[in-house]
ZADO-1210 file (C-alpha; in nm, 4 decimals, padded with zeros to 6 digits):
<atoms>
<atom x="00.7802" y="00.7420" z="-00.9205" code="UNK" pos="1"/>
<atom x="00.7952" y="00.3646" z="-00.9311" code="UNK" pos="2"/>
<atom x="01.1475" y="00.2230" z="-00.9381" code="UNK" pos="3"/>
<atom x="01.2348" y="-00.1083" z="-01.0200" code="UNK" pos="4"/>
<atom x="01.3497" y="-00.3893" z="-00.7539" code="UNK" pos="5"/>
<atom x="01.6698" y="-00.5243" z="-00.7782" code="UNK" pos="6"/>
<atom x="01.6888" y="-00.9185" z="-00.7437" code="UNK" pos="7"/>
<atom x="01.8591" y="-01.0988" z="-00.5118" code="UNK" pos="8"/>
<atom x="02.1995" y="-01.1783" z="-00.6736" code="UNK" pos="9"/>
<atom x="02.2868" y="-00.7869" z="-00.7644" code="UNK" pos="10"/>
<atom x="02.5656" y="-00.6847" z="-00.5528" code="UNK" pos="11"/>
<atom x="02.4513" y="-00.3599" z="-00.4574" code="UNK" pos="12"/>
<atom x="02.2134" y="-00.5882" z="-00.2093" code="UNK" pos="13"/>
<atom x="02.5628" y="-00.7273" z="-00.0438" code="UNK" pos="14"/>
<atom x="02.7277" y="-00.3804" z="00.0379" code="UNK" pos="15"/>
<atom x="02.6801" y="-00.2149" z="00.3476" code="UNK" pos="16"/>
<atom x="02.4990" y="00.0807" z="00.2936" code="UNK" pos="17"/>
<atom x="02.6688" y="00.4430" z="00.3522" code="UNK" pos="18"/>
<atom x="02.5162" y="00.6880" z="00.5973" code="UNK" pos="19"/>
<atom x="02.3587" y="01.0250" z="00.4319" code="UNK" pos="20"/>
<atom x="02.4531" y="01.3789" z="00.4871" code="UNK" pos="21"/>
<atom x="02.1391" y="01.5880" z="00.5391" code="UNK" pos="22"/>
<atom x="02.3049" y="01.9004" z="00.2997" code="UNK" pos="23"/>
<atom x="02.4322" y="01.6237" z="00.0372" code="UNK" pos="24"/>
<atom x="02.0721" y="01.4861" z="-00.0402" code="UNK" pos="25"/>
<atom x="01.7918" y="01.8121" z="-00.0018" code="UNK" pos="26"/>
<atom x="01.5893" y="01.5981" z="-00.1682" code="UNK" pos="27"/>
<atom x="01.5408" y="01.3331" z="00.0964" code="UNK" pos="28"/>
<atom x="01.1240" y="01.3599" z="00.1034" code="UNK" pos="29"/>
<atom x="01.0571" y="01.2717" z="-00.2258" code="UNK" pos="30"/>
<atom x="01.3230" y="00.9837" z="-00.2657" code="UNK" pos="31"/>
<atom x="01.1468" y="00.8489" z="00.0851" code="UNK" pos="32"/>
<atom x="00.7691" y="00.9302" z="-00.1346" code="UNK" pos="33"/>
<atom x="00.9004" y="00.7020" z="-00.4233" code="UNK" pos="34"/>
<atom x="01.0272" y="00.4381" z="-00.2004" code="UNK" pos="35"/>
<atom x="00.6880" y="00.4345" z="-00.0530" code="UNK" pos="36"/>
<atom x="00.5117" y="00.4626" z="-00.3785" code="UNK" pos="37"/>
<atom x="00.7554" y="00.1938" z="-00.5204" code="UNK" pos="38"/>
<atom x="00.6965" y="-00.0550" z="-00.1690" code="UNK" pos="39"/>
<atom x="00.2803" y="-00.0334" z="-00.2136" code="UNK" pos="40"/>
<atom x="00.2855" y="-00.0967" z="-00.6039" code="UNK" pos="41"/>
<atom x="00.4593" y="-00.4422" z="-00.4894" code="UNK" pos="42"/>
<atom x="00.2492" y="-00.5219" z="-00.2204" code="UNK" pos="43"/>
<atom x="00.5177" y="-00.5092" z="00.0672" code="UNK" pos="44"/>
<atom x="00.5638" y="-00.3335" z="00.3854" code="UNK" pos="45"/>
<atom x="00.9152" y="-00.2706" z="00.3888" code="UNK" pos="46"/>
<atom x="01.1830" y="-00.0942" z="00.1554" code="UNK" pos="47"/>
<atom x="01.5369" y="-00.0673" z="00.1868" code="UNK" pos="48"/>
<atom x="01.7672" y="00.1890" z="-00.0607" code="UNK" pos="49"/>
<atom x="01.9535" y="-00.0730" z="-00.1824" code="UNK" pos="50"/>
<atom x="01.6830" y="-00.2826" z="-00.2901" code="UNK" pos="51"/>
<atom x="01.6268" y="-00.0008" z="-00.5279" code="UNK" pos="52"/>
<atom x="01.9794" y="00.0388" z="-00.6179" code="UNK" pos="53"/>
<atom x="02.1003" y="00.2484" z="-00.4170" code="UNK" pos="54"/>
<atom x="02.3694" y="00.1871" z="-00.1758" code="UNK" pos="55"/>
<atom x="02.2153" y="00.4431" z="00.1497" code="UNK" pos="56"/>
<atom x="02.1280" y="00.4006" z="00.5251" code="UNK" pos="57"/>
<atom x="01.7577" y="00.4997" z="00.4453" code="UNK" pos="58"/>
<atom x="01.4714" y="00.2484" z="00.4768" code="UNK" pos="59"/>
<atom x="01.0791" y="00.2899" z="00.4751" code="UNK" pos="60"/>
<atom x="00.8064" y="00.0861" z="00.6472" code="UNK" pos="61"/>
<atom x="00.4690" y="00.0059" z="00.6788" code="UNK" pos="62"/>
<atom x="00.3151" y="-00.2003" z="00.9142" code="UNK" pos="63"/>
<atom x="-00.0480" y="-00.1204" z="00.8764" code="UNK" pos="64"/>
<atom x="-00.1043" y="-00.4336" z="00.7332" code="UNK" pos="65"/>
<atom x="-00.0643" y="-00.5982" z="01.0703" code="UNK" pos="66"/>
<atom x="-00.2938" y="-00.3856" z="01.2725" code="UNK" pos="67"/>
<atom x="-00.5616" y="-00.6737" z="01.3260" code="UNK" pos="68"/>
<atom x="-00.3031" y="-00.8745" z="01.5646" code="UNK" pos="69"/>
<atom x="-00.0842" y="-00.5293" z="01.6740" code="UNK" pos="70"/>
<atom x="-00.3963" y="-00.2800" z="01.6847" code="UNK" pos="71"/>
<atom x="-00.0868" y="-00.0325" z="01.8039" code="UNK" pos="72"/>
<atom x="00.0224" y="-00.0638" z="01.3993" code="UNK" pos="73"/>
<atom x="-00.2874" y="00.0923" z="01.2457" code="UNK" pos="74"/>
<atom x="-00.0826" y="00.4145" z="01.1574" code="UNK" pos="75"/>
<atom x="00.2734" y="00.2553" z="01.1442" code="UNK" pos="76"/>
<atom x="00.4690" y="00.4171" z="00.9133" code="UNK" pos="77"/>
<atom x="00.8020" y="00.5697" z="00.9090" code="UNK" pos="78"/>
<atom x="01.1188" y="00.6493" z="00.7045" code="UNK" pos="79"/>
<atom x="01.4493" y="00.5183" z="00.8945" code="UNK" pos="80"/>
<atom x="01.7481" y="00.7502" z="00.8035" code="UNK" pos="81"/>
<atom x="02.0875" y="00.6615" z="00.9368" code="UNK" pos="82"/>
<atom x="01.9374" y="00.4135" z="01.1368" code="UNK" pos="83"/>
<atom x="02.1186" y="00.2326" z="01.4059" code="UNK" pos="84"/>
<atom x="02.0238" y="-00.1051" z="01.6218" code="UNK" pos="85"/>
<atom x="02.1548" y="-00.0057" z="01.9817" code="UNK" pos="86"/>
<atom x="02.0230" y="-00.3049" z="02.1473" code="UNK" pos="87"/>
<atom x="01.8507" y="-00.6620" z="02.0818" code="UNK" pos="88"/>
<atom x="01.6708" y="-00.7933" z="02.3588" code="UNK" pos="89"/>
<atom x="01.3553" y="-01.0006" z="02.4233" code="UNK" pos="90"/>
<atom x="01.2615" y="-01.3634" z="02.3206" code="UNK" pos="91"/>
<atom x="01.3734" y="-01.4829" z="01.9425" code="UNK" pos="92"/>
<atom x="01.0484" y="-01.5706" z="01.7791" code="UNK" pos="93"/>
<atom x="00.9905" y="-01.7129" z="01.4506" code="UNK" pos="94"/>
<atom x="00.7746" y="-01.5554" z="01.1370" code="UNK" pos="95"/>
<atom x="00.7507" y="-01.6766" z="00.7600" code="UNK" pos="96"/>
<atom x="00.9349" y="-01.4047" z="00.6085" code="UNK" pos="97"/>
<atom x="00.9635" y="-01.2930" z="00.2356" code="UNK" pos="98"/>
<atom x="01.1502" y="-00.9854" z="00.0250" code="UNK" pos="99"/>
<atom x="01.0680" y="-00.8091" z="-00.2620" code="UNK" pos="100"/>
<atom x="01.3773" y="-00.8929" z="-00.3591" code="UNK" pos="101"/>
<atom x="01.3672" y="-01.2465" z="-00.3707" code="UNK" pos="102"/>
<atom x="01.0207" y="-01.2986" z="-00.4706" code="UNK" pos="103"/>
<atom x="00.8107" y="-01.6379" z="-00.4197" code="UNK" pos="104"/>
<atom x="01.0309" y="-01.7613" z="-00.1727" code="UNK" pos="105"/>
<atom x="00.9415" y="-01.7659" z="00.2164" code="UNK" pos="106"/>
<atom x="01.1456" y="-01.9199" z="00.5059" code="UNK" pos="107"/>
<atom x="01.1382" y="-01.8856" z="00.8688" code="UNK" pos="108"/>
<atom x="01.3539" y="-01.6577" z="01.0585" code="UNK" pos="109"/>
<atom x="01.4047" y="-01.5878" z="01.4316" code="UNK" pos="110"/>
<atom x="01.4238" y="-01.2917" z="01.5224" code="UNK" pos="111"/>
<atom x="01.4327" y="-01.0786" z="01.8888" code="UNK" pos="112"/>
<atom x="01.1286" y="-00.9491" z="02.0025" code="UNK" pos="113"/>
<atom x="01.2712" y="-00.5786" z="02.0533" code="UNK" pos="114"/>
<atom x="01.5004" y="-00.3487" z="01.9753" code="UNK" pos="115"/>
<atom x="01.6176" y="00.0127" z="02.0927" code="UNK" pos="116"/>
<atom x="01.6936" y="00.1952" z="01.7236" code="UNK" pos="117"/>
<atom x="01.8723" y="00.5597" z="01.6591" code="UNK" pos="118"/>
<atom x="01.7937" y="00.7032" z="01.3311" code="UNK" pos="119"/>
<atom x="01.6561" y="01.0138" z="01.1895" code="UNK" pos="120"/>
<atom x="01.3358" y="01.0562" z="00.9711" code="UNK" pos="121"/>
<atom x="01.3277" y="01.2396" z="00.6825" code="UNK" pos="122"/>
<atom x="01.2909" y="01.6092" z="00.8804" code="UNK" pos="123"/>
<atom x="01.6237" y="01.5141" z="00.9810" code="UNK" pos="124"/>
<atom x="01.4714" y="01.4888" z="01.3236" code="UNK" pos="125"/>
<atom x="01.6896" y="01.2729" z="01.5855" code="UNK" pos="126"/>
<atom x="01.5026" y="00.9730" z="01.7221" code="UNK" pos="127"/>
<atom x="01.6034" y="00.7278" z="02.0067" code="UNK" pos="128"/>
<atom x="01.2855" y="00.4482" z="02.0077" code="UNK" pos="129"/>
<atom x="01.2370" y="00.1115" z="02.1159" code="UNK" pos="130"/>
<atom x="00.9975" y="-00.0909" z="01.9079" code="UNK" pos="131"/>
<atom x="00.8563" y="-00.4442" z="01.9528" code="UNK" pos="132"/>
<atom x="00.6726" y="-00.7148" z="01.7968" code="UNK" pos="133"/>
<atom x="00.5918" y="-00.7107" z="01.4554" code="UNK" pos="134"/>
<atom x="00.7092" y="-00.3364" z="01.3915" code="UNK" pos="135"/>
<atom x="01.0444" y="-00.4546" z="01.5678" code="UNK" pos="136"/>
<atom x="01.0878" y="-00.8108" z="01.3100" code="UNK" pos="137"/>
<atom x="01.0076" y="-00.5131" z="00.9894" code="UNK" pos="138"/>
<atom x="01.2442" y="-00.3166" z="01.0588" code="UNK" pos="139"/>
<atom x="01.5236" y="-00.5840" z="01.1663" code="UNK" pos="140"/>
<atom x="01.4765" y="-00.7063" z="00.8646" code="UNK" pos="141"/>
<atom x="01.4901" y="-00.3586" z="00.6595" code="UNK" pos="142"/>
<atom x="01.8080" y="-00.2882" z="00.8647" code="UNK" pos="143"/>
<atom x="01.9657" y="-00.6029" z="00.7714" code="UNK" pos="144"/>
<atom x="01.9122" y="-00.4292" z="00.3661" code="UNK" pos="145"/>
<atom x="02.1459" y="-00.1716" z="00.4780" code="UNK" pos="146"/>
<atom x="02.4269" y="-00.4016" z="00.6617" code="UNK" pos="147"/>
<atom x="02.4802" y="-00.5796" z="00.2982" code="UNK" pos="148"/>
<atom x="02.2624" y="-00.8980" z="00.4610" code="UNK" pos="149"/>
<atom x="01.9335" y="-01.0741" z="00.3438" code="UNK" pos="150"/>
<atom x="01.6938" y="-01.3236" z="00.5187" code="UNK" pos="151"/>
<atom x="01.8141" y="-01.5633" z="00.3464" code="UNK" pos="152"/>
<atom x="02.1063" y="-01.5843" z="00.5606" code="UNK" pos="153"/>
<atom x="01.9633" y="-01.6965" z="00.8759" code="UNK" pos="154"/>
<atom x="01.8769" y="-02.0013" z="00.7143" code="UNK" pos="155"/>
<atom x="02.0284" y="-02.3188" z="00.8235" code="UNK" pos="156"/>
<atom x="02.3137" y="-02.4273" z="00.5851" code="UNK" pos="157"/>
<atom x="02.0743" y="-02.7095" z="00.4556" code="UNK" pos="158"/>
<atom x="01.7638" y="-02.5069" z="00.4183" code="UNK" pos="159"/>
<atom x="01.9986" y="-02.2925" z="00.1868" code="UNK" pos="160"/>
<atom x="02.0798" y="-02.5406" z="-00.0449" code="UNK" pos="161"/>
<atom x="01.7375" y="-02.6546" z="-00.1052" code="UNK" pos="162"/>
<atom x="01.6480" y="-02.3156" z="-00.2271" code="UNK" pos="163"/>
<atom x="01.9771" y="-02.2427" z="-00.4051" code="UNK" pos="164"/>
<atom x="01.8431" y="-02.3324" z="-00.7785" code="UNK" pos="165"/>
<atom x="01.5290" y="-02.0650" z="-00.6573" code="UNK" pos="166"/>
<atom x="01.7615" y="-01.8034" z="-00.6158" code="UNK" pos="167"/>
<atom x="01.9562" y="-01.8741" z="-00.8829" code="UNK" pos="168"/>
<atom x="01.6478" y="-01.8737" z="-01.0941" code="UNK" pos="169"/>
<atom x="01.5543" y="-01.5569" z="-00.8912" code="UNK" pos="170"/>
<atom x="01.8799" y="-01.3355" z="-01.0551" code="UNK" pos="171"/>
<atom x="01.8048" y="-01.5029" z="-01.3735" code="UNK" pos="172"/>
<atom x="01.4863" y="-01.3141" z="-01.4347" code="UNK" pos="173"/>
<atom x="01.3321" y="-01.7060" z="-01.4030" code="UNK" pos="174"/>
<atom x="01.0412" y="-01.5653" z="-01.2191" code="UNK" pos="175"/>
<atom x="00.7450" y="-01.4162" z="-01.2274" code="UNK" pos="176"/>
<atom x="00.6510" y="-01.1094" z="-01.0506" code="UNK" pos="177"/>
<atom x="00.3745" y="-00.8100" z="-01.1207" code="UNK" pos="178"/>
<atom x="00.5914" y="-00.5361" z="-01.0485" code="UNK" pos="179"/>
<atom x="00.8882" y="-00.4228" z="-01.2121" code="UNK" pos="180"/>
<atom x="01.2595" y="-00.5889" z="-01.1394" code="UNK" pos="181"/>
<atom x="01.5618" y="-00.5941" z="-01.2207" code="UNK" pos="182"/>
<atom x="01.7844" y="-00.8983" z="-01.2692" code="UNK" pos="183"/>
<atom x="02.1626" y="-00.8949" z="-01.2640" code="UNK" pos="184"/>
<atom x="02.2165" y="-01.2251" z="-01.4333" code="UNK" pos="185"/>
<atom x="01.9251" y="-01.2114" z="-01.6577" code="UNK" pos="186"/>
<atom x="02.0144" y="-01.2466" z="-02.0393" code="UNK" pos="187"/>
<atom x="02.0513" y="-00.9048" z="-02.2163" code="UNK" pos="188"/>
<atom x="01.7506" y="-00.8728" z="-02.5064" code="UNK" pos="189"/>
<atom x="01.5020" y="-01.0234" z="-02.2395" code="UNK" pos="190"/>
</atoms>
């Protein structure tokens, strides 16, 4: 099942996420199925809970996509559960990132180069992993979802105000997208 994006502006996107109880949510696997179902029929490779409204520590990537410059991401894909950044290390690099929830807009953000992450999949199996490169900027950026934070606020203060009326537009429903979204300011009867 597809569900709909929120758009940047909803404040579900702002909170920081709540960790999951493995006996409180049985049905972990197919909310993780629809997440993935929901990130491929919009074209990304990253989905966070509460970009689908829902305020959990759960996040799904893909980073297939980049397997011609990481060949080590041909098969990379994985639910994060819980997850937790233990460490940052490595050189910042930068990368024209986007969201699903704040579509048509792209910016550059630094990132570190690797991270050591705790988090379970959705077995419920305990994982301590260090990732790097590309898989590492994915899932920085997914774990940002569940600390209430968006790309958007690495910018520089100026770089923020020249794409303020964007994201206002953005919450608005003043956009145009191919998969379904939903818009917290957008006029009711739209």
């Amino acid at each position: 099942m597809k569900y709909p994006i929120v758009a940047y502006g909803d404040p579900v996107l702002r909170r920081k996420a709540t960790a999951i109880e493995s006996d409180e949510y049985p049905h972990i696997k197919e909310l993780v199925e629809n997440m993935y179902e929901t990130m491929y029929g919009a074209r990304g490779v990253g989905l966070a809970a509460p970009q689908v409204g829902m305020s959990m520590r759960l996040f799904v990537v893909d980073a297939s996509p980049f397997d011609d410059e990481e060949p080590e991401l041909k098969d990379f894909k994985k639910a994060f559960i819980n997850a937790t950044i233990l460490e940052e290390s490595g050189e910042e690099w930068p990368f024209n990132e986007g969201c699903l929830s704040i579509p048509d807009i792209r910016e550059d953000v630094s990132r570190k180069s690797t991270i050591l992450m705790s988090y379970y999949d959705e077995d419920w199996k305990h994982h301590e992993e260090t990732f790097t490169g590309m898989a590492a900027r994915i899932i920085q950026h997914e774990y940002d979802h569940i600390e209430g934070k968006l790309f958007t606020d690495k910018l520089s203060p100026l770089r923020k105000r020249l794409i303020e009326k964007k994201l206002n537009d953005i919450s608005k429903g003043a956009v145009d997208v191919d998969y379904r979204m939903k818009f917290p300011a957008a006029k009711k009867g739209r």
